[in-house]
N, C-alpha and C positions, 0 to 999 in steps of 0.2 A: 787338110784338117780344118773342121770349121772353128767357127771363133766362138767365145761364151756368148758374145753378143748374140749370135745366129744360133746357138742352141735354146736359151731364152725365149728367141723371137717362136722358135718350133715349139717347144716346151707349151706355149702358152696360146699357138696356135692363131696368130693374128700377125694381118699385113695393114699396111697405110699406116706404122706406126715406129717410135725411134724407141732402142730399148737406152734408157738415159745409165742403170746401173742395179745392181741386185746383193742381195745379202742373204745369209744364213743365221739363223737365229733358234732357240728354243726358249720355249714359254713356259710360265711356272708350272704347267701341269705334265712338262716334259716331253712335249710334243716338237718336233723339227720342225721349221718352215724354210722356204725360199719365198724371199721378196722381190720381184721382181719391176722395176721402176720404168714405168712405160706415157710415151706420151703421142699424140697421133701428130702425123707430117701439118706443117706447116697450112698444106692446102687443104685438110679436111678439117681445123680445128674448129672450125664454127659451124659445120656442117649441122643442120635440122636432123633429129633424130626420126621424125615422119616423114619429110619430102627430099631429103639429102639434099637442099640446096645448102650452096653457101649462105652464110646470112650475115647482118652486122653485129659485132659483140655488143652485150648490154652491160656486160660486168667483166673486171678483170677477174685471172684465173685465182681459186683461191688459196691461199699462203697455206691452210693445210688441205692434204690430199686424203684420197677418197680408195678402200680395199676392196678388191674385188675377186671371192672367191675362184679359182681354176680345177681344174681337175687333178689330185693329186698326182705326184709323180709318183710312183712306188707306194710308199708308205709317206714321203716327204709331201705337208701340205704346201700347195701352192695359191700363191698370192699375188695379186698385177694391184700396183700403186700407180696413179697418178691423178692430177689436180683436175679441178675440172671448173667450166664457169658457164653464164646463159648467155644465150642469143635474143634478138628479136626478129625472128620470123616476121614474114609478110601476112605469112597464110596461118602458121598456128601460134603466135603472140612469142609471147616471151617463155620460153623452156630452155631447159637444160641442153647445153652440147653434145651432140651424138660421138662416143668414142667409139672405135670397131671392135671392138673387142668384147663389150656386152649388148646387151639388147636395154632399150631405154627403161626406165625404172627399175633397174634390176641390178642386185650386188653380187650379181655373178657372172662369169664369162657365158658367151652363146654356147659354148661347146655344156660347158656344167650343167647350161638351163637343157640342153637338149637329151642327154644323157639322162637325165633324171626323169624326164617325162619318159623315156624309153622307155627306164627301168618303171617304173611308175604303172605300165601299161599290164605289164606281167607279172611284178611281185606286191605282196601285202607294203601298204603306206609304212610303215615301222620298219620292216628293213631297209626299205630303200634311204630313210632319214637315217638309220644306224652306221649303214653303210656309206652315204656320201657325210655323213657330218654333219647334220644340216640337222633346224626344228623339224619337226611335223607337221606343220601347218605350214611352212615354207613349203616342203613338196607341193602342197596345193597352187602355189602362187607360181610355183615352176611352170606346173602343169597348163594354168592357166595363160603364162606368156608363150610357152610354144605354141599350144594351139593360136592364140593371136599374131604367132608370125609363120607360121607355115599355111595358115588359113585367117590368112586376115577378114576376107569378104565372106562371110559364112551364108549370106544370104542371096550366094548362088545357088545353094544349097535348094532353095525353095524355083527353081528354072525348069520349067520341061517335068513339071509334076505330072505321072498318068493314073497313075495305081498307087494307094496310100492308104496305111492301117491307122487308126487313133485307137489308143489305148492306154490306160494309167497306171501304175504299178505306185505300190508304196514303199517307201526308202525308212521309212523310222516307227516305231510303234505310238502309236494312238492316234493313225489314219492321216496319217503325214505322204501327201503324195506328189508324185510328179506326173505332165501327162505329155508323150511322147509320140509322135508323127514319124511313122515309117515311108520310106520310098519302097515300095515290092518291086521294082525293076530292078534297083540297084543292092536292095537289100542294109540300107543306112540308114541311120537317124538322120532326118534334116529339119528335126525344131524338136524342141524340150524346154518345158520349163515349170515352177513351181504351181503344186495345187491339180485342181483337178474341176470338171464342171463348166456348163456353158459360156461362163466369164471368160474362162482363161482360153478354151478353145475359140473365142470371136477373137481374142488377140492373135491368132494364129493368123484367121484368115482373113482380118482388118488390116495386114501387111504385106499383103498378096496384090499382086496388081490386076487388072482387069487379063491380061492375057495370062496370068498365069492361073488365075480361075479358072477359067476359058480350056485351059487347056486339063483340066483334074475329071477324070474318065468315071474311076469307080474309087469306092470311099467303103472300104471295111471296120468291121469293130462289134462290140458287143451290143445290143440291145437297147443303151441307154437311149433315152430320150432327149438329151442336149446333144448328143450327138446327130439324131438325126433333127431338130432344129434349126441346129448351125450348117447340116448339108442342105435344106431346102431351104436355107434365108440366102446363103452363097453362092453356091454351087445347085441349084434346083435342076439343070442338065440331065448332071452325074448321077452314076447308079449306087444306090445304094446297099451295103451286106452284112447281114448279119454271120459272123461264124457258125459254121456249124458244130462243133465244138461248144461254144457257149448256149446253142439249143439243148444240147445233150446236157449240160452241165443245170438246165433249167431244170430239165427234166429229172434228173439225179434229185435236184433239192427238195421236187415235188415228193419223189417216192419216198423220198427217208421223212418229209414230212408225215406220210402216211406210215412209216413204220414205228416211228418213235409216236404217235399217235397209237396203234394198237400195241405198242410195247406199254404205255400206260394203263391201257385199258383192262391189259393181260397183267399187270402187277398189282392192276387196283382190286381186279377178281380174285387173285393169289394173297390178296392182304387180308379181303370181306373173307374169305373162307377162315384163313389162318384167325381175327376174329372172333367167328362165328363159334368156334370149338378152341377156346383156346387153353394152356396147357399149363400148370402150376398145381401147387398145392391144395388139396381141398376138393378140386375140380376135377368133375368125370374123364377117365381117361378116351383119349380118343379112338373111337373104330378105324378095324385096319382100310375100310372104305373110303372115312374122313380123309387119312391120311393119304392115304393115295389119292384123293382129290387135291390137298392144298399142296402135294411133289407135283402132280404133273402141272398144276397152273402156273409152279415157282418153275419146272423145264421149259415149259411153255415161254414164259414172258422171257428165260434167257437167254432163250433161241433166239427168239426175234433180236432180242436187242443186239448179240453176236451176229444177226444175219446182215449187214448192211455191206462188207464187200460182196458175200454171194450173191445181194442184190448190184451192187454194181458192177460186177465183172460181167464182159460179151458172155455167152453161154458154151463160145468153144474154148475158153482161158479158166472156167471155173476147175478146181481141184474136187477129188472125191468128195472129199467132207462138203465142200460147199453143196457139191448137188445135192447132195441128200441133203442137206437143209432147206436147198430151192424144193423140194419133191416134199416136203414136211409145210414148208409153208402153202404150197399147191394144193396139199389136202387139206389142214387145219385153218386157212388162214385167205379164204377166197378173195377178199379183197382189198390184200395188200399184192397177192398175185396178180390179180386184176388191173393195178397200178404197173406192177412190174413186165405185164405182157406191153403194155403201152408202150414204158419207158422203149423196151426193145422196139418194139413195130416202129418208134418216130429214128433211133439210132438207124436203125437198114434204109428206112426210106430216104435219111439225109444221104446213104451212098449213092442214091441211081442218078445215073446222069439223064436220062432223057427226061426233056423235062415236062412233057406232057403226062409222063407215064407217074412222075415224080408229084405232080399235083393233082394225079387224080387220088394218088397214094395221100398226098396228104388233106385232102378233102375228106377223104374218108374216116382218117383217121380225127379227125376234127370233130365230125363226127359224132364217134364211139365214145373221147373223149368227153364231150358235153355231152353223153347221156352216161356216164360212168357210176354216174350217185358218187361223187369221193369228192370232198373240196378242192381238195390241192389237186386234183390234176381238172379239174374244172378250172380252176385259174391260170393252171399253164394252157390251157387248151384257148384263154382269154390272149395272153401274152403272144402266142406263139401268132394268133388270129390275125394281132393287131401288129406283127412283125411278118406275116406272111409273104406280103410283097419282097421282103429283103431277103428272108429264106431261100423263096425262089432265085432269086438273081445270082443268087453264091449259087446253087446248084446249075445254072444255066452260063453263067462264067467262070464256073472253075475254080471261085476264088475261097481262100484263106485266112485268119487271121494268124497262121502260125508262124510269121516269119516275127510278127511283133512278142509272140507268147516267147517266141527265142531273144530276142532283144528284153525284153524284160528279165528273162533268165538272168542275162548278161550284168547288166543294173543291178541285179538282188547279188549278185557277185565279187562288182564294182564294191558295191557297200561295204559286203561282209570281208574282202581284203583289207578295205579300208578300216574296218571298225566303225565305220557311221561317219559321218563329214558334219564336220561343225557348221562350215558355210556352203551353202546350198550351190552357190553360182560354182565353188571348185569343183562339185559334181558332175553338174550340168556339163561342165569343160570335159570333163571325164568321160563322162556319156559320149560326146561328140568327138572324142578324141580315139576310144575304143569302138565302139559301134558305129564303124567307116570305115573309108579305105585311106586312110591317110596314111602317109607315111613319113617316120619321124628320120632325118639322118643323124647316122652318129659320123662323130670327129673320125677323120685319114680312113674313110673308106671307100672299097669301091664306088664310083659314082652311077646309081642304080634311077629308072623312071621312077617319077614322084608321079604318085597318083592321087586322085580328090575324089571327095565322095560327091 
């Protein structure tokens, strides 16, 4: 049968340590505890909490002692007491003595801090603090020590970079963002951080060393212009790509620019008519001609304004009603169709993989583009001109931005379980902690490969 002593020592999940004695108590709010009074072997007392060397004491231990959350027993909270005092390190000065039983700065056992980032990774921030006990904002600081001891060196991360997306997402409203570095081989975030814009992206790759530049192949992402900057100030080698996805999405912006354009035009005719004959007291009544002019201009502009999925759905995904709205605007409305024939023509030709056949496709359509008479796809036909070179390159390697458009999914996820993060850096942890292959252990279980991203 074992001893209290050796249930304690299990209980609490830690060796190199003497359990000196324990108590039961409840507190005015009528909650149970175990105290459990613990203090490390003789030979690890002065141990570095960074280098585990031994070191010399700087301070004796102190007369009062120090509680350190465990993981409940049942329903019974659990408690590890014991004293603690500094060292003088060689290498990192004067700190605190490393006990085994937590991790350095932290008022909780290893087992509590790791459990909670577990829980942390899968349910909303508010249960997981309800559920272990704990603030809210302490889940963040858990989160952030696991990740610091299961990946302490994070900036392995950036080794043997081939293929890498940049792209920014925003975590808070009023243009609050972050901007995030994919790996596409591994499919992991290997750098995050606040803001967004060529400043932050040279920080990226001002921490990169010559070989590891050297070795970054192709460089995906939307369109912006800091981004391709920072690839020809760095990396001038590597290829550069625009998504194709974010062509399409140009293109989108152009046509509804052109629709919500004749949707005014078409409400301002529907208004000059309504106007012209207008309808009160006193005033001639209006012919049934009139009238049927100022309905079909007020159908008219409602169409349009209702048309903008059936202008953005492929043509084999549209539903009845839409086509007849496409077939309505085809006849009534030549040159917002005119736009729309485009949009499609540049979406088919981002499919073809050959890529000779692919630029002659889009030569062409560049084109028709720039003699279209329509502003906005005149401008995209400017955009798309001066992004050409990168269009092609995505069509000629194959490449993507969707594994980042899925990582960001993940981030806008991240948040909305969270409810928003007060401090930016516990996110970032988060980010790096979920979008990877990391793997957290939990306390008495099978012992499984740890994997890194």
């Amino acid at each position: 049968m074992a001893s209290a002593n050796t249930l304690c020592k299990k209980l609490i999940n830690v060796k190199d340590s003497v359990i000196e004695g324990y108590d039961f108590f409840t507190d005015s709010d009528g909650v149970q505890h175990l105290r459990i009074q613990v203090r490390p072997y003789a030979l690890h007392e002065n141990d570095c909490p960074f280098c585990h060397r031994s070191c010399p004491g700087y301070d004796q231990p102190l007369k009062t002692t120090r509680i350190w959350r465990a993981l409940d027993c049942g329903a019974i909270l659990l408690e590890v007491e014991g004293a603690t005092h500094r060292i003088n390190c060689p290498e990192h000065g004067i700190v605190t003595a490393d006990v085994p039983w937590a991790y350095h700065g932290s008022r909780f056992t290893k087992d509590f801090d790791l459990t909670v980032g577990w829980l942390a990774v899968y349910l909303p921030r508010s249960v997981v603090s309800e559920f272990m006990r704990i603030d809210w904002e302490t889940v963040g600081r858990c989160i952030s020590r696991v990740l610091n001891v299961i990946e302490p060196e994070r900036v392995k991360r950036l080794d043997g970079l081939v293929h890498i997306g940049i792209d920014e997402t925003s975590y808070r409203k009023g243009h609050k963002y972050i901007t995030v570095i994919v790996n596409h081989d591994t499919n992991t975030v290997v750098w995050a951080a606040q803001g967004h814009g060529k400043a932050v992206l040279q920080t990226f790759y001002r921490q990169l060393s010559p070989e590891q530049l050297s070795s970054i192949k192709v460089v995906t992402g939307d369109g912006a212009k800091w981004i391709s900057e920072c690839v020809e100030d760095f990396t001038p080698d590597c290829e550069r790509c625009v998504d194709q996805s974010h062509v399409v999405e140009w293109a989108m912006e152009a046509l509804d620019e052109v629709r919500r354009e004749i949707w005014r035009e078409t409400y301002d005719e529907a208004k000059r008519l309504a106007n012209e004959h207008p309808r009160g007291r006193g005033r001639p009544k209006r012919s049934d001609r009139e009238s049927a002019e100022i309905a079909a201009a007020k159908k008219n502009a409602e169409q349009i304004k209702n048309s903008a999925y059936a202008l953005g759905k492929a043509p084999e995904h549209l539903t009845e009603n839409q086509q007849i709205k496409l077939e309505m605007i085809a006849l009534e409305q030549p040159r917002l169709y005119r736009a729309y024939l485009l949009k499609e023509q540049l979406r088919l030709l981002l499919k073809i993989r050959d890529l000779k056949e692919a630029e002659a496709e889009l030569k062409n359509w560049l084109w028709k583009a720039s003699h279209s008479r329509i502003p906005a796809v005149y401008s995209l036909q400017e955009k798309i001109r001066r992004n050409k070179e990168y269009i092609l390159n995505t069509i000629r390697l194959g490449m993507s931005n969707a594994r980042v458009e899925a990582i960001n999914n993940k981030i806008k996820l991240i948040v909305r379980k969270a409810y928003g993060f007060r401090n930016i850096q516990n996110m970032i942890d988060m980010v790096y902690l979920v979008c990877s292959n990391l793997h957290i252990p939990l306390p008495n279980r099978k012992k499984t490969a740890v994997s890194t991203a």
